[in-house]
N, C-alpha and C positions, 0 to 999 in steps of 0.2 A: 699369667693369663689363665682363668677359668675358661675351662672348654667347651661349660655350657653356653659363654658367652656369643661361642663361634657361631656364625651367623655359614652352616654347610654351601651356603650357593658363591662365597667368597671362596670357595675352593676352586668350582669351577671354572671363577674366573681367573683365577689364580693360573688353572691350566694353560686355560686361552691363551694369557699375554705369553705364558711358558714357551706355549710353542710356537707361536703366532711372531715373538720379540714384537711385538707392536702394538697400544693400545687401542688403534685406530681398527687395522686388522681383527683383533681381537673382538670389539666390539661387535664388529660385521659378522664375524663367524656366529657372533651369538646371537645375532639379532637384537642388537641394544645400541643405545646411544654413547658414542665419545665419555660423554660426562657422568652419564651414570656408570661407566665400566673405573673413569677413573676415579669417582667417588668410593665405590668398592674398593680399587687397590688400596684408596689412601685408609679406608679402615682395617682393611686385612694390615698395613704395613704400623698403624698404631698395636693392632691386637699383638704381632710376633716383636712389636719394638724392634723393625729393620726395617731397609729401604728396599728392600727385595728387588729392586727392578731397575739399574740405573740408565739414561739416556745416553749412547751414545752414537758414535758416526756407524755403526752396523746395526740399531735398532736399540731395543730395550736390552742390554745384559743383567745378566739373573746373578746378584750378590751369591756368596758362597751357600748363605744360611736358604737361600731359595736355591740352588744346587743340590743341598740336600732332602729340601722337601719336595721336590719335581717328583721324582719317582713312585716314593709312598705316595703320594697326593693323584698321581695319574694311574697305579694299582689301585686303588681305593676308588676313586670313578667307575675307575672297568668291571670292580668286583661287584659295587652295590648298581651296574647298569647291566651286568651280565643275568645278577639274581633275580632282577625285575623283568628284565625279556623273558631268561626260562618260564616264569610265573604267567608275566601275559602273553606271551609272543613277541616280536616284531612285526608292526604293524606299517608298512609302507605308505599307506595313503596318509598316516597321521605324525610317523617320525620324522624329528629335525634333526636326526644324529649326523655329526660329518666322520665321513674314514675318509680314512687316509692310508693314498697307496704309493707303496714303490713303483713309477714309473718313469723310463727313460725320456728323453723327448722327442724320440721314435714313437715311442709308446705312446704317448700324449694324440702325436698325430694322427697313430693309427687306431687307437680305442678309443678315446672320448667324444670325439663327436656322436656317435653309435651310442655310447653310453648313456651321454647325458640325456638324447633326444628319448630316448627309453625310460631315466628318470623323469625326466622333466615329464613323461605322461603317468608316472606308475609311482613314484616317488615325489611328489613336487615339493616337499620340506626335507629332503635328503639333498646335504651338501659332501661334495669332495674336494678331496688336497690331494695331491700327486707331493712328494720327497722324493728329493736327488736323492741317487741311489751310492750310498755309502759303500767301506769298502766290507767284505763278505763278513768279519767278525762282527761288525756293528749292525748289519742287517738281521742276523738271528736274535739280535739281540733286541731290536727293536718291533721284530713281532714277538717276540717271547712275552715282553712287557707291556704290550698294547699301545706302544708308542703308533707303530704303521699296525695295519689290520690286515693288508694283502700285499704280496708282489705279483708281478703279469710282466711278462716278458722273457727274454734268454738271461738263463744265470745258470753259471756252471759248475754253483756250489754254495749250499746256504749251511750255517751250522747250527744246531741244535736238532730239535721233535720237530723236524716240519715236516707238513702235507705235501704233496705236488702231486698237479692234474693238468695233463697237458691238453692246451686247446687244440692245438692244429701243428703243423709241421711247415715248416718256412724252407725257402731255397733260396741261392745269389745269385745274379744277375748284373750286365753291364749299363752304364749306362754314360751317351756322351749326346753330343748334340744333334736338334736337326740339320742335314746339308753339313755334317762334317765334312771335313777334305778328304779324308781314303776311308772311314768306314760309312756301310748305308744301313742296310735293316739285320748285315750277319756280321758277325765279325771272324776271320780267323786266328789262328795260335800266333801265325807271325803277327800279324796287324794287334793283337793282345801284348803282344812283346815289344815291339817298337813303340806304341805310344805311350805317351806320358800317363800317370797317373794321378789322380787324388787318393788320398785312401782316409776313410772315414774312422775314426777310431773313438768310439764312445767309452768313456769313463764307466764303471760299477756293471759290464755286460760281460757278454762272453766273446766278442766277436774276435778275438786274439789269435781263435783256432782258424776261422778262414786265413787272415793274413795269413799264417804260416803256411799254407795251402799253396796261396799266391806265391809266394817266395819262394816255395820248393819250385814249382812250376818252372821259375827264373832258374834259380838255380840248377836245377836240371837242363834246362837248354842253354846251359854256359853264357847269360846275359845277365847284364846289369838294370837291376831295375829300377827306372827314372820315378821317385816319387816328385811331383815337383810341389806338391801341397796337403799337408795331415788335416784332418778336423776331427774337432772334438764331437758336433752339434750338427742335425740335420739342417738347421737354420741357414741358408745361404748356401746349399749343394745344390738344388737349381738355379740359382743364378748363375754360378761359378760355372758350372758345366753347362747352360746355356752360350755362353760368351766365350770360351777356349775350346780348343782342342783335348780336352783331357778328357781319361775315363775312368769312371769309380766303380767300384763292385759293391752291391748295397743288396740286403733284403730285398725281394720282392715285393713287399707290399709298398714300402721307402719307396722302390721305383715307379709304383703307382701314382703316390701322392706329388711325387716328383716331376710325372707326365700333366698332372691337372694341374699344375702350375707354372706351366714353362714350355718351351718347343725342346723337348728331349727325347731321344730314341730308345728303348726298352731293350738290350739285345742279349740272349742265350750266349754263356760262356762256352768258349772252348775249351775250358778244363773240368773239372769234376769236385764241387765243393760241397761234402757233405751235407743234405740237409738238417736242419735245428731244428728243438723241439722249443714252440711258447708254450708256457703254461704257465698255470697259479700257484700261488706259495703260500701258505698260513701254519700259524704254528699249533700245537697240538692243544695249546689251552682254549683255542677258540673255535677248534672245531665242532664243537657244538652250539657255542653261540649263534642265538636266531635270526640275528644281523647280519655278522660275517656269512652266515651261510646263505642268506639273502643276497647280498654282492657276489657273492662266487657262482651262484645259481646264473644273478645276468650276466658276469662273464660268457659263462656257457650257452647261454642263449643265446648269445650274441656272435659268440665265435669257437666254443666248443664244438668238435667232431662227432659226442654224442651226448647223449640226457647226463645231464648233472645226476640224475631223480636216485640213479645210484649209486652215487660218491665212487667214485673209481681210484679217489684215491691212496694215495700208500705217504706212510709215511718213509722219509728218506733213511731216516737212521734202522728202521727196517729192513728196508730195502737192501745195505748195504753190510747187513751182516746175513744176509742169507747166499 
């Protein structure tokens, strides 16, 4: 294949279906039709003579020889989209660009709505993707590359050149139902020790360090402690502890969203669980990109402690050789 035959905008849909596995998907992210995205693939997959994309029961998988073009092909995006912002800017009222960010489904509940209504006035051709949050080695990795463009939330360890600016500082909190049977609006150390538990445990976060908090707790006062149900997902911790007697320990903002949707009680712990920092994450290639740094701005807008306007950032690997 001659490359000047290469028709450049089959790259980017090339990306699309990449990360999207889905033609249908794909097309939506770019504002195109079914048909014309898969008339594209079908001539990107005559020019590289492979199937680049096969259907199956998990979406579209990417043949080997599109395994190896993913990368170069999504650096090459970034590089010739990064050269054109620095030249023009980043123009919010006129970009279609989608990022894509690491967020938990904590994260989802507690950011996005806030966000979007903020795009949706200030950005209205600017789309997002939230990515389940992998485990720490692949997440450096994926902002390194311009796969994700931000993370937001608790992580208590990213590897590579990255940024971090913390928004705010979070605490734990109880929570169980209205008209429980022995707790009301306080709870104490024994009533914390005799009842049953859920205990929340999100994949790709930090929240490992409270539970051991909780456990010493127990362990220290010579009891055993009753979990009687784990979760992965804030999805269904208001129902659950609307309808039982159990109680969960969760972020306070969780516990927020958890009262507007259910008769649940909000209650100060009797023990002492350090509070956490949220913040953003990006990696040092993009720190000057006019995009990403447009994102990380309404982050702070929105839930920043103070002005973004002077990066207060530090990088971590900085950080941690000083």
């Amino acid at each position: 294949m001659s490359f000047s035959r290469l028709d450049l905008n089959l790259l980017h849909v090339f990306d699309a279906i990449y990360q999207a596995r889905s033609v249908t998907v794909a097309a939506s992210n770019l504002h195109l039709t079914q048909p014309g995205v898969s008339k594209q693939l079908n001539r990107l997959r005559e020019l590289l003579d492979d199937p680049l994309f096969v259907r199956t029961n998990d979406g579209m998988a990417p043949t080997p020889r599109a395994e190896a073009l993913a990368g170069p092909i999504r650096q090459a995006l970034s590089d010739v989209r990064n050269a054109i912002e620095r030249q023009l800017g980043f123009d919010p009222n006129t970009s279609d660009r989608t990022f894509r960010i690491y967020l938990s489904d904590l994260g989802q509940m507690v950011f996005l709505p806030k966000l979007l209504d903020l795009i949706s006035r200030e950005a209205p051709g600017v789309n997002i993707q939230t990515v389940q949050v992998p485990a720490s080695r692949m997440r450096g990795v994926a902002l390194e590359s311009g796969d994700v463009d931000l993370a937001v939330g608790y992580f208590e360890e990213f590897e590579g050149s990255i940024h971090r600016q913390v928004l705010f500082e979070e605490h734990y909190v109880g929570i169980v139902r209205d008209n429980h049977p022995t707790i009301r609006d306080t709870i104490t150390f024994e009533q914390f020790l005799k009842t049953p538990h859920l205990v929340y445990q999100p994949s790709g976060g930090g929240h490992g360090s409270q539970e051991s908090v909780v456990d010493k707790a127990f362990w220290s006062a010579g009891v055993a402690r009753r979990v009687a149900v784990r979760v992965a997902h804030t999805m269904g911790i208001t129902s659950i502890i609307s309808k039982t007697d159990l109680l969960v320990v969760v972020p306070h903002r969780l516990a927020l969203a958890c009262m507007a949707l259910g008769d649940v009680t909000v209650l100060d712990l009797p023990i002492e669980i350090p509070r956490f920092p949220i913040a953003q994450y990006w990696n040092e290639r993009f720190h000057g990109d006019p995009g990403n740094r447009w994102l990380r701005g309404m982050f702070a807008r929105l839930y920043g402690r103070q002005s973004f306007l002077g990066d207060q950032s530090l990088l971590q690997a900085q950080a941690a050789s000083t």
